[in-house]
N, C-alpha and C positions, 0 to 999 in steps of 0.2 A: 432556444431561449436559455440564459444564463440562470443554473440555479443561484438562489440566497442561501447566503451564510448567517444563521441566527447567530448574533451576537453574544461571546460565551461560549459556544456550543465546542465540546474539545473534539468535533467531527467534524470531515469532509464531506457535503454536500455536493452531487453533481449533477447536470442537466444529462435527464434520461428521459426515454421511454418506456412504457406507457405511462410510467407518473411524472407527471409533467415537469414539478423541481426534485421532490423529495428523492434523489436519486441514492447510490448506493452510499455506502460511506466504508473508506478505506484506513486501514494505519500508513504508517508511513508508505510511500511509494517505493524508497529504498527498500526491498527483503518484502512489501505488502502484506502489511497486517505484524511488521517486528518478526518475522522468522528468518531476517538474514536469507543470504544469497548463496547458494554454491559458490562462487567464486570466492569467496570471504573467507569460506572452507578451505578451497584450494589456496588462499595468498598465505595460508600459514606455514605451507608448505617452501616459502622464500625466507631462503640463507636470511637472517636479520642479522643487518647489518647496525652498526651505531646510527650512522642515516635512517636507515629505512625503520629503526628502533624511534627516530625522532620524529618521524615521519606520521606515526602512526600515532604517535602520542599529542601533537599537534593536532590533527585530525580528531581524535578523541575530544582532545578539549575546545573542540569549535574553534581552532586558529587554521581557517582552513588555506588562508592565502600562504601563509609560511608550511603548511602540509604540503601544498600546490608545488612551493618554488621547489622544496624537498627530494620531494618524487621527480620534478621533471631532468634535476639534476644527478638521480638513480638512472634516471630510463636509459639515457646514449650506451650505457656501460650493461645493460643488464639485457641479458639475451630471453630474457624470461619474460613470455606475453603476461602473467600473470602480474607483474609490476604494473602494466599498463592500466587493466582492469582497475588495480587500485587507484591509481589517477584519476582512470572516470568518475570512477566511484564521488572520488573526495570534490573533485568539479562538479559532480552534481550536489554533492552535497550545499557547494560554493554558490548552487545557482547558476556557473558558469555551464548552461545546456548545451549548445551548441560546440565550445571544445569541449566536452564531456563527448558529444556523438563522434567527434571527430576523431578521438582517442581512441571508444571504443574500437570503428572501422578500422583502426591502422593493427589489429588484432591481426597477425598473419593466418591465410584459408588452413584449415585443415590445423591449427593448435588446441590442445585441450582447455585452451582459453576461450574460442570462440561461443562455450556457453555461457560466459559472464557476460564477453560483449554483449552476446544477443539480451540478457536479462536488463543488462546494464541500457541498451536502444530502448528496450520497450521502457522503462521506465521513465529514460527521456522523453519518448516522443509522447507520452500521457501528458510529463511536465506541459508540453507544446500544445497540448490537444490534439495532439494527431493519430485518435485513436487505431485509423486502420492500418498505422503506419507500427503502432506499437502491438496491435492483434497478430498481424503479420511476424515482429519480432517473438513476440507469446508463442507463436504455431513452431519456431524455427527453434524455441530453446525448446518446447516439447517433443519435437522432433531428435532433438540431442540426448535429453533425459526424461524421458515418457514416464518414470516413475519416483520424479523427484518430488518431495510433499511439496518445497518450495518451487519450483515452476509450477506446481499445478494449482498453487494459489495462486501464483503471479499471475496467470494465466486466465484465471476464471476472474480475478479482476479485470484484465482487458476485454471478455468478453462482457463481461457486465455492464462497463461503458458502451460498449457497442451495442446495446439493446439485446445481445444476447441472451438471456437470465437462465434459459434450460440447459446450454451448453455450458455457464459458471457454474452453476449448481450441481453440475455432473464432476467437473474439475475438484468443486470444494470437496466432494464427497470420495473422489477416486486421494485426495489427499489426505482425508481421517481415515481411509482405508487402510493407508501405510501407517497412519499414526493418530489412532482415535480419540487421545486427549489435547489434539495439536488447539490450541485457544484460536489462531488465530483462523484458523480453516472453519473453526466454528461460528467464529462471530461474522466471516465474512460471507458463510454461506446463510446465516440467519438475515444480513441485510437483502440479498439477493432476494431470499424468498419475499423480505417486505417492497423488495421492489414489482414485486408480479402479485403484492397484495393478500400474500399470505399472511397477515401478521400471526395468529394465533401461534403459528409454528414457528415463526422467525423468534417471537418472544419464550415460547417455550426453551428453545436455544440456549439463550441469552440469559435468562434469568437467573440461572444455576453458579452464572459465571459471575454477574453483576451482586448476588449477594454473597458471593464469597470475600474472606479477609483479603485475600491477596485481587480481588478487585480494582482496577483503575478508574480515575474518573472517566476519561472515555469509554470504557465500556458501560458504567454505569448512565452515562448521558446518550450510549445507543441506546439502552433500553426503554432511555426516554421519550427517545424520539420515536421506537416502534411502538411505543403504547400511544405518544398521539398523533401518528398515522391513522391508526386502527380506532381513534377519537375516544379513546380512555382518558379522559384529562385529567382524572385524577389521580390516576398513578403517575400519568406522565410529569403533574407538575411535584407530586411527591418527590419523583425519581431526580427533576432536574434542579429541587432543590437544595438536593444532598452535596450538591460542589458548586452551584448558583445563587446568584443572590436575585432576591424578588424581581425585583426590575427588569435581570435576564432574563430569568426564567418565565416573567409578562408577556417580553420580547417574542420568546421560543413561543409560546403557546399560540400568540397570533401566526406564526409563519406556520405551525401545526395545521390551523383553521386553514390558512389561504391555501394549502398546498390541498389538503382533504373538499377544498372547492375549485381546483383544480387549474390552481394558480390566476384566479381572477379578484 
């Protein structure tokens, strides 16, 4: 079953197990959870070029189709897989999934680019739903760098969709390992735990981070939504009226109900 998106809600919602919609919620799929990608590391490492200087400024400013033409007119000349990457990149940015996958694969065996590709697949094929197609690229970049903070979120997000939740929550945790104040390895293993119904701990998490100044509304709106999981409604509709307006946050309170009745 497809989860619902409460209207408003600056979260993504996905259809999981065992809670039938309320599933995990991710940041961006690019870098998951905003910590960027190894590869992103490495493209800084490309000679900039006046192109490739325009290329990326384009890209920055959401003009992704002239970012596109950009880059594909770098690639014939540049012997650097890492150009490529970038192209996936901004194609997935574009939405264009399918040449985004096909960029990445042309990633020649054995480059030290092949771990962006693989970051770059898994992220696609989540776009597609194809989660074991993107678990599978998660295993392949963990394989590459088993102590990257960023694959190791990327990664406990793939298994997360997968119904996995003890094997994501080992991921989140092997990545505050390397870096204890990392936000996003935080928040993403507090939804984890709300997805196997821990809320108590999920929210403990979260809240340190949700009332702080440099606080975003979406984290502020996960908190809300782990409080009415956990059917605190009145924090949750406190929390979701802090960047909602009533009507939304109406909205959100009833899909809190349905999902906490087990999506009927």
């Amino acid at each position: 079953m497809r989860g619902i998106v409460p209207t408003g809600l600056a979260v993504r919602i996905w259809p999981l197990r065992p809670l039938a919609l309320a599933a995990g919620v991710l940041c961006t799929l690019g870098g998951c959870a905003g910590t960027g990608s190894p590869q992103a590391d490495k493209a800084a490492t490309l000679d900039e070029t006046p192109t490739l200087r325009l290329a990326r400024a384009a890209r920055a400013a959401g003009d992704y189709a002239s970012a596109v033409n950009l880059y594909r007119t770098l690639l014939p000349s540049s012997a650097d897989p890492l150009m490529r990457i970038e192209l996936g990149d901004t194609l997935l940015d574009a939405g264009s999934i399918d040449d985004a996958i096909q960029t990445y694969k042309g990633v020649p065996a054995g480059s030290p680019a092949q771990l962006g590709a693989a970051l770059g697949l898994e992220r696609a094929y989540l776009a597609l739903n194809d989660v074991p197609e993107a678990v599978r690229q998660a295993d392949r970049a963990h394989a590459l760098a088993p102590d990257d903070k960023r694959v190791l979120i990327d990664r406990g997000v793939a298994l997360d969709l997968a119904g996995r939740h003890a094997e994501a929550q080992d991921s989140y945790r092997a990545a505050l390992a390397k870096a204890p104040g990392e936000r996003p390895a935080r928040v993403d293993l507090a939804l984890s735990l709300a997805l196997t119904k821990k809320y108590d701990q999920a929210a403990e998490i979260v809240k340190p981070i949700a009332v702080s100044t440099t606080a975003t509304p979406r984290e502020r709106q996960i908190l809300a939504l782990i409080y009415g999981l956990m059917g605190n409604e009145r924090e949750a509709r406190q929390w979701s009226l802090r960047d909602l307006d009533a009507g939304t946050t109406a909205e959100n309170m009833r899909f809190y109900d349905y999902v906490r009745d087990g999506g009927r």
